[in-house]
C-alpha positions in Angstrom: 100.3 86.7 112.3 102.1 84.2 109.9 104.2 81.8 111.2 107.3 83.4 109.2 107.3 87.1 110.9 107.6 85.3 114.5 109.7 88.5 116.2 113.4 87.4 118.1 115.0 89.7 119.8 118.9 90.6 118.5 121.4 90.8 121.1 121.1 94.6 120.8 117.2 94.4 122.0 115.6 94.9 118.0 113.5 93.0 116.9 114.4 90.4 114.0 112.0 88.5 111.8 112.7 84.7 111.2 112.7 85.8 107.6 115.0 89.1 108.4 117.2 86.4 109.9 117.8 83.5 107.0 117.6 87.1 104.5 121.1 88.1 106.2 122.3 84.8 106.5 122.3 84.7 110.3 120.2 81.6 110.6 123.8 79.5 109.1 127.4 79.7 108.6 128.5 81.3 105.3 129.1 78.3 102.8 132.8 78.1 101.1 131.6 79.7 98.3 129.9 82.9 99.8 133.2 83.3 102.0 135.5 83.5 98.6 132.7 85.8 97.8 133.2 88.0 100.7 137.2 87.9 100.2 137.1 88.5 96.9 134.7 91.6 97.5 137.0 93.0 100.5 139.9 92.7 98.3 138.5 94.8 95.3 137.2 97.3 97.8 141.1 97.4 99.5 142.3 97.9 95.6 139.9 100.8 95.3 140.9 102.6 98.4 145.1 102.6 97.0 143.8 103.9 93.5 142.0 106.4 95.7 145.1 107.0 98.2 147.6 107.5 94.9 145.3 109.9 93.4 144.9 112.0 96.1 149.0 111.8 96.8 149.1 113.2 93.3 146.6 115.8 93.3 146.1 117.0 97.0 146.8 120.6 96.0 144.2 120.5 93.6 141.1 118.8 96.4 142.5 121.7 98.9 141.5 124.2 96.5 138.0 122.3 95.5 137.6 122.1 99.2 138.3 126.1 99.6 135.4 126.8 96.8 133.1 124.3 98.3 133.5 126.1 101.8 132.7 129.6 99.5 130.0 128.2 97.8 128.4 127.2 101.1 129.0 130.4 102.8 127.6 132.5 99.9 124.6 129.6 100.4 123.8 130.7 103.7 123.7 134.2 102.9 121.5 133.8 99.7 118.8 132.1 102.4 119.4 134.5 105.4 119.8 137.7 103.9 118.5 140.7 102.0 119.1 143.0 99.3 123.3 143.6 98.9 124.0 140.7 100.9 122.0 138.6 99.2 123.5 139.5 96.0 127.1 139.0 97.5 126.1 135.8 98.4 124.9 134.7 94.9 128.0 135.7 93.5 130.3 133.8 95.9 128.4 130.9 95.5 129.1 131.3 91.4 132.3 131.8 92.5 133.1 128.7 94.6 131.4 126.6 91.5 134.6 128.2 89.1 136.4 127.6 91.7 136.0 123.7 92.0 135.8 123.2 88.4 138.8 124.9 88.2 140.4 122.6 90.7 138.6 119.4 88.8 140.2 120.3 85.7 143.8 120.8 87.2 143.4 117.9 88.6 142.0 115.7 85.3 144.8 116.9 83.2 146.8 113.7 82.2 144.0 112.7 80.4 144.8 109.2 79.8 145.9 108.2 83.0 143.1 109.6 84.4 140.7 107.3 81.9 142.8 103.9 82.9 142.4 104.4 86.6 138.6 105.4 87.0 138.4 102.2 84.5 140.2 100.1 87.1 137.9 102.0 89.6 135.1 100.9 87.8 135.9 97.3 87.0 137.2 97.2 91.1 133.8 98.5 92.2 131.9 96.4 89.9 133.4 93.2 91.5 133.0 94.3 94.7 128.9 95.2 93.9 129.0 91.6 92.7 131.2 89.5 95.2 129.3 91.8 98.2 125.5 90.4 97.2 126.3 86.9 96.5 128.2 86.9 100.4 125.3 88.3 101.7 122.0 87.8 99.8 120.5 84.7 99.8 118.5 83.8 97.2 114.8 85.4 96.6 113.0 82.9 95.4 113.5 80.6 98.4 112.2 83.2 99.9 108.9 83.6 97.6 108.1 80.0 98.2 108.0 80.2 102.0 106.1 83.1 102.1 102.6 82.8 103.7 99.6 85.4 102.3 97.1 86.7 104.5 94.0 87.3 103.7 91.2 89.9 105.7 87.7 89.1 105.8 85.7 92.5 106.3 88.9 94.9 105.4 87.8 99.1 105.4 89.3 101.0 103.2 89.5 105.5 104.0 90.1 107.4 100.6 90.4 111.1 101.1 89.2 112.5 97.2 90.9 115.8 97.9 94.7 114.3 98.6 97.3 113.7 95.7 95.5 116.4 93.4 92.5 114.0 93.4 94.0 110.4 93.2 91.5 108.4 94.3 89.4 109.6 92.0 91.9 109.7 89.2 93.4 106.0 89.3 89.5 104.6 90.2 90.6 104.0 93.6 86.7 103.2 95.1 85.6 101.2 92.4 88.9 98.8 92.4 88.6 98.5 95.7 85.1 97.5 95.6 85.8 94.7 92.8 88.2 93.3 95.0 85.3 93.2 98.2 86.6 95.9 100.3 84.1 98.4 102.0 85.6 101.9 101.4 84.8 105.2 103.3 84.9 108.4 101.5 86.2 111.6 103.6 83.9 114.3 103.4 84.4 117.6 104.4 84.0 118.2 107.9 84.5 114.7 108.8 86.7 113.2 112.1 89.3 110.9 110.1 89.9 108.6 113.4 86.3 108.7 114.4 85.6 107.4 110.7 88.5 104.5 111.6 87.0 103.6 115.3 83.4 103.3 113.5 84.7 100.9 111.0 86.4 98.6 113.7 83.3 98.9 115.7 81.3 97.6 112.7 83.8 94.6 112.5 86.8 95.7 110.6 89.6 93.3 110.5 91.8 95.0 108.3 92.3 98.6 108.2 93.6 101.0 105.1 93.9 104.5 104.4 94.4 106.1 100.8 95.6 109.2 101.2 98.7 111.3 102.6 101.1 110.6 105.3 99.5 112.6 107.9 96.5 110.6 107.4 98.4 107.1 107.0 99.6 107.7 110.6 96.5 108.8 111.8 94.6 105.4 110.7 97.7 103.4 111.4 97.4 104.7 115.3 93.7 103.6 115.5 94.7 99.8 113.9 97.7 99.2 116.6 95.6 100.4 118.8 93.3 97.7 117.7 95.9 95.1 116.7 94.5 94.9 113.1 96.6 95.5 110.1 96.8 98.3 108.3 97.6 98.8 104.3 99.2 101.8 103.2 97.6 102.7 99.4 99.7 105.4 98.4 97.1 108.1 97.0 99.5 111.1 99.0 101.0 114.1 97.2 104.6 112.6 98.4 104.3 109.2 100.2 107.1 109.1 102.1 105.8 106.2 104.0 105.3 104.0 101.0 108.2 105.2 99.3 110.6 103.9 102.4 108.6 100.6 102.9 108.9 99.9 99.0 105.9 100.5 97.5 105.1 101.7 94.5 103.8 105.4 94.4 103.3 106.2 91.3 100.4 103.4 90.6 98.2 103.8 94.2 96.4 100.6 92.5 99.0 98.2 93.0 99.0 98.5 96.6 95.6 97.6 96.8 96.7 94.2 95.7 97.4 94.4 99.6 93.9 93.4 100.4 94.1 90.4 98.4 97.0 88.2 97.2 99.4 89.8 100.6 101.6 89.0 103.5 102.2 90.5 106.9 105.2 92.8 108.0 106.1 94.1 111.5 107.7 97.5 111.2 108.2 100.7 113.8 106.0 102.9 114.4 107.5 105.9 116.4 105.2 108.7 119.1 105.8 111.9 120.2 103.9 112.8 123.8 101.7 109.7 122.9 100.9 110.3 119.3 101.9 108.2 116.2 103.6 109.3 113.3 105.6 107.3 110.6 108.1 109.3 109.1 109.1 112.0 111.0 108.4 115.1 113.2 110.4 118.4 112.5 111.0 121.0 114.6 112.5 124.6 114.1 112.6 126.0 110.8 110.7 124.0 108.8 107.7 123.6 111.5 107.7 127.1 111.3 107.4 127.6 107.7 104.3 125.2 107.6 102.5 126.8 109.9 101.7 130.2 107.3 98.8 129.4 105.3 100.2 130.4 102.6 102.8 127.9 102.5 100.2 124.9 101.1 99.9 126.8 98.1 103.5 128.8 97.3 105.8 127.0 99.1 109.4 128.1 97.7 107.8 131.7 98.2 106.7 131.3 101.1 109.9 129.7 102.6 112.2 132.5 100.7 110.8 135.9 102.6 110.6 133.7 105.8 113.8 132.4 106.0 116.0 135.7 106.8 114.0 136.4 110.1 114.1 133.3 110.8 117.6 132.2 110.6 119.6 135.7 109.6 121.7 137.8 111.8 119.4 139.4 113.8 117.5 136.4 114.1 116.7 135.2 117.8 117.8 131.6 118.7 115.0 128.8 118.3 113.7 127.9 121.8 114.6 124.2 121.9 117.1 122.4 123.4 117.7 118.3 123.8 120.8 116.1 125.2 122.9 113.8 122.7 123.3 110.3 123.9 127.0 110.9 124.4 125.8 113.6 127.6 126.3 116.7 125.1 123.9 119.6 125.9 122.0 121.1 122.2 120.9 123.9 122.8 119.1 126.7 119.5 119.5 124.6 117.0 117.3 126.1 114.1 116.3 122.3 112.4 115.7 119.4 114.2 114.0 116.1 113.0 113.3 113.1 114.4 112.2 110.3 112.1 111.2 106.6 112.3 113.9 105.5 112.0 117.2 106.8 111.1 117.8 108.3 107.5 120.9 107.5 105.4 122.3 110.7 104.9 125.5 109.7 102.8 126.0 109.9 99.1 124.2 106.5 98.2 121.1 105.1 96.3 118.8 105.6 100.0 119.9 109.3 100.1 117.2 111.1 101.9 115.5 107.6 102.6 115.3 105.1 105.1 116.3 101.7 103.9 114.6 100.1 106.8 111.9 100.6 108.9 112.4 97.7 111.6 115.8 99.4 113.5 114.1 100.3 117.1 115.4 103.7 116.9 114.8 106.8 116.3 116.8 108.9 113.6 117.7 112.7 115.5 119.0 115.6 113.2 120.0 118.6 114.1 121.8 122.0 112.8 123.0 124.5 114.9 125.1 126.7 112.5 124.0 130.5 113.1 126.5 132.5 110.8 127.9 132.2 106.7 131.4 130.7 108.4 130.1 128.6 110.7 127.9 127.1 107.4 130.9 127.4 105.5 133.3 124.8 107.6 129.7 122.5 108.2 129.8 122.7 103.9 133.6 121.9 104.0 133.2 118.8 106.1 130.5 117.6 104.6 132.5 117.6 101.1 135.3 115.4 102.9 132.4 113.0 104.2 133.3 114.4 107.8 130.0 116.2 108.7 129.1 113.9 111.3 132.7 115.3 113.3 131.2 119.0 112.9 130.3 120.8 116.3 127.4 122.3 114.1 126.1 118.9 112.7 123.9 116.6 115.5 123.0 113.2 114.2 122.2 110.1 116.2 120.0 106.7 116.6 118.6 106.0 120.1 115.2 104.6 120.9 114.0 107.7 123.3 115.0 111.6 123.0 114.0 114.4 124.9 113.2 118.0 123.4 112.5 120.9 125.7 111.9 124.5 125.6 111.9 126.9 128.2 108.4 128.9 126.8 106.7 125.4 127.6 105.4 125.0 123.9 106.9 124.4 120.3 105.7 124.4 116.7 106.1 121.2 115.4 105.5 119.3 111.6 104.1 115.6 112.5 104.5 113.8 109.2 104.3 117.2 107.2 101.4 118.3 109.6 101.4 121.7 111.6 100.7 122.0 114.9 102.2 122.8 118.5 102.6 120.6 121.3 103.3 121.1 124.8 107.1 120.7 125.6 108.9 118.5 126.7 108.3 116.7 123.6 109.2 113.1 124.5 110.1 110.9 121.5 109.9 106.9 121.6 110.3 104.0 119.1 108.0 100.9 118.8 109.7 98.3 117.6 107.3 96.2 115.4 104.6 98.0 116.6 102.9 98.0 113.5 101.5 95.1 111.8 101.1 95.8 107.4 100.0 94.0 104.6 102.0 94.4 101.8 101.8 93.4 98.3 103.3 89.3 98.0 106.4 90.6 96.0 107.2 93.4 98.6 109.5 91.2 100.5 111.7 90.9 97.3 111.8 94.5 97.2 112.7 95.3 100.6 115.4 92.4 100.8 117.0 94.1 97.9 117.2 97.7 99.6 118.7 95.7 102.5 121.4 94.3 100.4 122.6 98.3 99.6 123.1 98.5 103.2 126.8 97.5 103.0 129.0 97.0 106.0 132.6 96.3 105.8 131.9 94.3 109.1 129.0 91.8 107.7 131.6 90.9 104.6 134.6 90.5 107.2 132.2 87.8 109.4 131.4 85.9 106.0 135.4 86.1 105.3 136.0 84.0 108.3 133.1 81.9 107.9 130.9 83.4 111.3 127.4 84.0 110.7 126.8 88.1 109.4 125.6 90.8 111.7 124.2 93.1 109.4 
């Protein structure tokens, strides 16, 4: 492994690169000009919060009443998915009705026109500093960082295409050929064929360097054989989705580029995550959704699928999923009809990550879980999650640890392992691996993940800079 991904240890027992540390600044004290930085950032984001304060003293009538059509919209929500016939039509109208009901509420609450223009313009001009103060207090410059980087080059790297993934990638963006040019033996998946015995063959013939073209399902399934291995493995995003590349920076859209991986690269130490022994990389779900993917009809109509399934599933005569698990703080989960446990933890606020995970090099494990059963209980879950409160909801589970238990009392559970259907014995025992996998990455992916780093604000990191410590971020 280059010299520059040497693992520490943070004082919270994660793992932290020698180039994750001079990236956040811990490896020096703040100079005087990234700490006026940080003060001028936290003082723009102070200004914000008044603006914020004075407009809801002005129009709290108003947000109580967007509030009360958000809670309708979500009740009506819930009965559009769990029920039939009348109900569902009754709970298509109050969801049209809860929409009137916030833009009516929006618009009492916009009138005053032109005071309304001059403070989201001071908003604006407030958050705009504060982007800008924020990243020069706490990231350092890139191209230092381009010209310590150290490339890593394979000698007899295999490469695993599956044709039949991405509607027919490989074939489409020339995936064998490239690879070829660049001197990388490639193994096409045939029908019929054993994926990991396809992986053990190549190391057995010498592989050094192990990729896999193909979707996320297949990515982990490779990826266990090379840390089995200790080889690298390169991710060539030639998936219908690619979540995995997606949340490690890659580019999806072009599966080429990643091939550049083989060639001009360097070396990154991320998670990997197992449930009962076996890899995955994104995430395992249970309930609902590893329901769903079970039907074989659900590859092809999907929304369909999910539609007439999801009123038995989840309605009022539904029975209560048999799984169960215990929060870190001691409380006792127990029917929850969604659960998912990801490498590492989503971000699940409004932000530019939504629905991603800006890094894969926590330790943990991300756990969510919904418990509501019935349109009110949805309803006050919608609510709270308007006000940013979800997380305080009794229906509304979500946590970080590195290890989490999920049992049943039936002894077995459906499960989707990185969007693949199966069922495991229970208890399903969940564990992270910090830096457990070693990738090559493209030589400008550090840029990129650096920068979805620096969206990771916290209020903390900029305080530390403010009074010249070192930033924990």
């Amino acid at each position: 492994m280059a010299a520059h991904d040497e693992t520490a240890v943070t004082p919270g027992g994660n793992p932290l690169s020698q180039t994750n540390r001079e990236r956040t600044g811990a490896g020096s004290r703040p100079t005087p000009g990234r700490r006026l930085s940080a003060i001028i950032a936290l003082a723009a984001i102070a200004s914000c919060a008044v603006l914020i304060l004075l407009f809801l003293i002005h129009s709290g009538v108003h947000i109580v009443l967007g509030l009360a059509g958000v809670a309708l919209a979500g009740a009506g929500a819930w009965w559009m998915v769990t029920e039939a016939g009348r109900r569902r039509i009754g709970g298509t109208i109050a969801v049209v009705l809860g929409f009137v009901i916030v833009a009516t509420s929006l618009a009492l609450a916009l009138s005053g026109a032109d005071t309304v223009v001059i403070r989201l313009g001071a908003m604006v001009i407030l958050m705009g500093v504060a982007s800008a103060g924020t990243r020069y207090a706490l990231v350092p410059e890139l191209h230092e960082l381009d010209r310590e980087r150290r490339t890593h080059h394979p000698r007899r790297p295999v490469l695993i295409c599956n044709p039949r993934s991405g509607d027919g990638k490989v074939e489409r963006f020339g995936l064998v050929s490239a690879a070829h040019e660049m001197g990388v033996e490639t193994v096409v998946l045939e029908p019929g064929d054993d994926l990991e015995k396809l992986a053990r063959d190549a190391i057995a013939r010498g592989a050094d360097c192990l990729g896999m073209a193909g979707g996320d399902g297949s990515q982990a399934l490779v990826a266990s054989v090379a840390v089995e291995h200790d080889v690298p493995f390169v991710c060539v995003s030639a998936g219908t989705r690619n979540h995995f590349a997606l949340d490690l920076g890659l580019h999806r859209d072009d599966p080429r580029t990643t091939l550049r991986a083989f060639g001009d690269a360097v070396e990154r130490r991320v998670d990997h995550a197992t449930v009962n022994g076996r890899l995955f990389v994104n995430n395992v779900s249970l309930g609902v959704y590893a329901t769903i993917v079970q039907q074989e009809s659900y590859r092809g109509e999907k929304t369909q699928t999910a539609a007439a399934m999801l009123p038995e599933l989840i309605g009022p005569d539904s029975t209560p999923f048999d799984l169960q698990f215990t929060t870190p703080s001691g409380t006792d989960v127990d029917g929850a009809y969604l659960i998912m446990v990801s490498n590492n933890p989503y971000a699940t606020t409004a932000s530019l990550d939504a629905v991603t995970r800006p890094r894969l090099d926590t330790g943990t494990l991300g756990v969510i879980a919904v418990s509501a059963t019935t349109a009110a209980e949805a309803a006050r879950l919608t609510a709270r999650s308007a006000l940013g409160l979800r997380r305080s909801s009794p229906y509304w589970h979500e946590f970080a640890t590195d290890a989490v238990e999920i049992r049943s009392r039936s002894g077995t559970a459906l499960v989707g392992v990185d969007g693949e259907a199966g069922e495991m014995p229970t208890p399903l025992r969940f564990r992270s691996h910090p830096g457990g996998l070693r990738l090559l990455v493209p030589a400008d992916n550090h840029a990129v993940t650096a920068l979805r780093r620096a969206r990771g604000v916290h209020m903390r990191a900029l305080l530390d800079v403010a009074r010249g410590r070192r930033p924990d971020v």
